[in-house]
N, C-alpha and C positions, 0 to 999 in steps of 0.2 A: 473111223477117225483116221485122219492122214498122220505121220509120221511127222513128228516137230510140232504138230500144232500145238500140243500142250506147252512145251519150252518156250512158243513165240507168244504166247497169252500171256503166261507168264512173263516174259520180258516188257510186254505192253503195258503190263499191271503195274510192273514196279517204273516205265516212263511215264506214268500216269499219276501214279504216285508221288514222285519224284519233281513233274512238273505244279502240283499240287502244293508239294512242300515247300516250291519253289517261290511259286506264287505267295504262299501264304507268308511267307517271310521277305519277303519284298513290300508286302502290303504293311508288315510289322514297321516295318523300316520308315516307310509312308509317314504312317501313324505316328511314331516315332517325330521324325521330322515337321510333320503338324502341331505337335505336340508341341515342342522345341522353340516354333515357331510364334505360336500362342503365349507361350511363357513371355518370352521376348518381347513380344508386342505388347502384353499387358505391364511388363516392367515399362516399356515405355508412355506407356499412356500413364501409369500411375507416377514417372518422374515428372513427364509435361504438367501433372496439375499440382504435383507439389511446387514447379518450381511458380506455377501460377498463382496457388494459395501465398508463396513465402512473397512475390510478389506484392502482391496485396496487401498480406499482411505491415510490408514496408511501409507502402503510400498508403496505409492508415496511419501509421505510427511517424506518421510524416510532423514536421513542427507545424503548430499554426503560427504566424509573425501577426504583428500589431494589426496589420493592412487584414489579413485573412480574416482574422475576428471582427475586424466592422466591418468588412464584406457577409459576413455570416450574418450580423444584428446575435451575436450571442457569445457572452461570456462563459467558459466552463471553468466550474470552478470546486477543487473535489475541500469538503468539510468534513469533522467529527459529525453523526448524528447520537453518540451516545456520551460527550464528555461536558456533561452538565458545568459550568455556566461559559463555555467557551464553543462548542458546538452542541446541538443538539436540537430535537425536535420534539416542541412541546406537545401539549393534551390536545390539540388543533390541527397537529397535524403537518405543521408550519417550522423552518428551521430558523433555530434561534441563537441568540449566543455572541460572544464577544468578536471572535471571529468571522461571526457572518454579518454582521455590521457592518465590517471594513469589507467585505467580500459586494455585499450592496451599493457601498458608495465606488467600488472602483470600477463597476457597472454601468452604473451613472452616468461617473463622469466621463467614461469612455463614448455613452451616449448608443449602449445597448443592454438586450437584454440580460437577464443573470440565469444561468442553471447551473444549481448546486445538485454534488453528485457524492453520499457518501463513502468516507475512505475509513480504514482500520490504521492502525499503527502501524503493522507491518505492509501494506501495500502500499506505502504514497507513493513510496520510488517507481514503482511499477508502473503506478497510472499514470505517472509523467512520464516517464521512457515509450510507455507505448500510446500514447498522447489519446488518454481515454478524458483528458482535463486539463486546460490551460495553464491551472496553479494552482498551489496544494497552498491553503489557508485552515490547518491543523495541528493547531501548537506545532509547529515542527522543529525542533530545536536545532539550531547550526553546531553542528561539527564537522571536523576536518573530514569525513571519512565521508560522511555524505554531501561533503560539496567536491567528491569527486566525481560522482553521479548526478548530481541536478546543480545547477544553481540558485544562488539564493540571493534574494533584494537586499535593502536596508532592513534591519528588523524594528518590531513595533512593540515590544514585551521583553522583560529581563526574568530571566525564572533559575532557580535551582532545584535542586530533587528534595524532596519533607518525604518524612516514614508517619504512616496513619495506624494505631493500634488501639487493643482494646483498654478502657481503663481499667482493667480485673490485670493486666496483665503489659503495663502500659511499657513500650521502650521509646526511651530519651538519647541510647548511644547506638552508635553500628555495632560497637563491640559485645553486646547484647543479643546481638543477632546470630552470633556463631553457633554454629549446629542448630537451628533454627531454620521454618519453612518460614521465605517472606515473595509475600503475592508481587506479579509484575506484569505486565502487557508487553506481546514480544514487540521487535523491533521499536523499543523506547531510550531513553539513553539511560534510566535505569537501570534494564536490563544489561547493558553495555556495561554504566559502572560498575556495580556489584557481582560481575563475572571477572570482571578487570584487577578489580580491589579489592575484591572480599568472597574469594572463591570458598570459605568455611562457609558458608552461608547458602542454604538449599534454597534455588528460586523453583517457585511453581508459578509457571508461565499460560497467560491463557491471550487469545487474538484479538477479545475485545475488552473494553475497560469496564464495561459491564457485567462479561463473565468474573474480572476479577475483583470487583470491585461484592460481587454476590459469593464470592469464595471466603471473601474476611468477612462477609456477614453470617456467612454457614460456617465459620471456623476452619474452614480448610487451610488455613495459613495465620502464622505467628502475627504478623503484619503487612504490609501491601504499602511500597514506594511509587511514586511517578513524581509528576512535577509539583512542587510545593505550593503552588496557587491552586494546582486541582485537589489536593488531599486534604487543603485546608477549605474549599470549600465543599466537600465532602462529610467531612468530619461534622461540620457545622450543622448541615440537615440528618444524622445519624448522632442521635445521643447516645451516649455510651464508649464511644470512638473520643480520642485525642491524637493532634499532632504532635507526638513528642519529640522529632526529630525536626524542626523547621527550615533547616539548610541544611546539604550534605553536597561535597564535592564543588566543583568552581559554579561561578556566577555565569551563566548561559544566556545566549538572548533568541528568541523565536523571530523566524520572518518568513515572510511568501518564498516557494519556491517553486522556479520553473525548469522547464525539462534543460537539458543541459544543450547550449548555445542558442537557445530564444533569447537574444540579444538584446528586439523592440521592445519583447514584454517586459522584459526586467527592467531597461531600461524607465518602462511606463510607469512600473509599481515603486520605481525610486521616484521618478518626479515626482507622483501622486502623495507617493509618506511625506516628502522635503514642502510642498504646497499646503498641506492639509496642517501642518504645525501654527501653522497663523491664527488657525482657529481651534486648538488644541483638540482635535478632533480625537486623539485615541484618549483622550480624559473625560471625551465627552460619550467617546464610546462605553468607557468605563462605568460612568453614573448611570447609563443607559442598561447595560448588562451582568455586571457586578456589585454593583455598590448595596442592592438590595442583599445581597449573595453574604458579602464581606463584614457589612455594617462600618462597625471601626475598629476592626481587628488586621484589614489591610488598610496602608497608606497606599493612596492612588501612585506616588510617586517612585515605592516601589518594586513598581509591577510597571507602570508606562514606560516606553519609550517614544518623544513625539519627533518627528525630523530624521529618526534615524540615528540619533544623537545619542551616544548612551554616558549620563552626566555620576 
């Protein structure tokens, strides 16, 4: 063996090495940077389709105007299907009810089709903000707080809030109600009131008027408020139930409402109520969806409002 060869292998080893490490952490680096790279791109592709979805989602929730709807041949129009005799869908299948009456003739007279689209209490405002329904025809009772969010037409119906309970256990006053469970349907103006005025009083809240309405008949609650033409005719097919509160809090009126700055429509659903008084058209709605409901424990007079006019 020559002299130095071993020292120069060994020097070879560790540039071999060395160049090795070198590599390898350059490729790290690579990698690295591909890496980096891919991130980046993917946040960008995932911001391009949000900002495509939020797109979209806008010019859905776009307004329809007077013109769009008879361009379409179709009126959307979101109802109660569970608040028996005002919206609802009978044994047939078919939706019925004081409100979808008027929801028919305004179809008509516009000279298109109708599709009714049921709504809950707490989502009308939704479904008009994100224009899943041209007009919300759901007892919807005008107040200041939601005609900051939708607008609202002339109204067609005057209502206050009635308390429904059992006769083993009947209440006649709100003061009655303290330390007390009393049943409610959220976003109602029940709800509203009795949080407002009468925080002694335990509400149990449920989405639809049917689960609460199935809560006072399983006992889960002292009593159960909403609007005093629905509790009375509630009461009416449920013996054993009385209204013993018939009025509570101010005199309310219900009217169509549309998304906020549909101008045409609104403007439409006013002419149409001011027109339709000629021929008393919400009295005749009345006979036609209530009066079987009521008998003669409600006065048509009331409950109607025709024109718009509240006398």
């Amino acid at each position: 063996m020559k002299r130095g060869s071993a020292p120069r292998r060994a020097t070879d080893a560790c540039r071999h090495a060395f160049d090795v490490c070198e590599y390898t952490e350059n490729n790290r680096k690579k990698d690295l940077k591909m890496r980096k790279f891919v991130k980046v791109l993917a946040l960008a592709l995932a911001l391009a389709l949000s900002l495509l979805f939020a797109d979209a989602a806008l010019t859905d929730s776009r307004v329809r105007t007077l013109q769009d709807i008879k361009d379409s041949g179709t009126l959307v129009i979101g109802v109660f299907s569970d608040k028996k005799p005002f919206g609802y869908v009978d044994e047939n299948g078919d939706y019925q009810g004081y409100d979808v009456y008027f929801a028919r003739r305004l179809a008509q007279d516009l000279g298109v089709e109708l599709k009714l689209v049921s709504v809950d209490a707490p989502n009308r405002v939704e479904y008009l903000t994100s224009a899943k329904v041209d007009i919300i025809l759901a007892n919807f009772t005008v107040t200041p707080a939601r005609a900051e969010v939708v607008d609202f037409a002339l109204p067609y119906m005057k209502v206050a809030l009635g308390v429904v309970s059992p006769d083993s256990a009947l209440i006649t006053t709100a003061a009655q109600l303290a330390g007390k469970t009393l049943i409610v349907s959220k976003g109602t103006t029940a709800e509203t009131y009795f949080a407002e005025n009468h925080p002694e009083v335990r509400l149990l809240k449920f989405d639809t008027y049917t689960e609460a309405f199935n809560a006072l008949l399983d006992g889960r609650g002292d009593a159960l408020s909403t609007d005093n033409t629905e509790v009375l005719a509630w009461a009416l097919e449920n013996p054993g139930f009385t209204v013993g509160i018939e009025s509570l809090g101010s005199l309310d009126t219900i009217a169509p409402a549309v998304q906020k700055g549909n101008d045409t429509v609104r403007a439409y659903i006013d002419e149409e109520i001011k027109a339709l008084a000629a021929e008393n058209f919400f009295h005749a709605d009345f006979d036609a969806t209530l009066k079987d409901v009521y008998g003669e424990a409600v006065n048509p007079d009331s409950l109607v409002v025709e024109g718009g006019v509240i006398e």
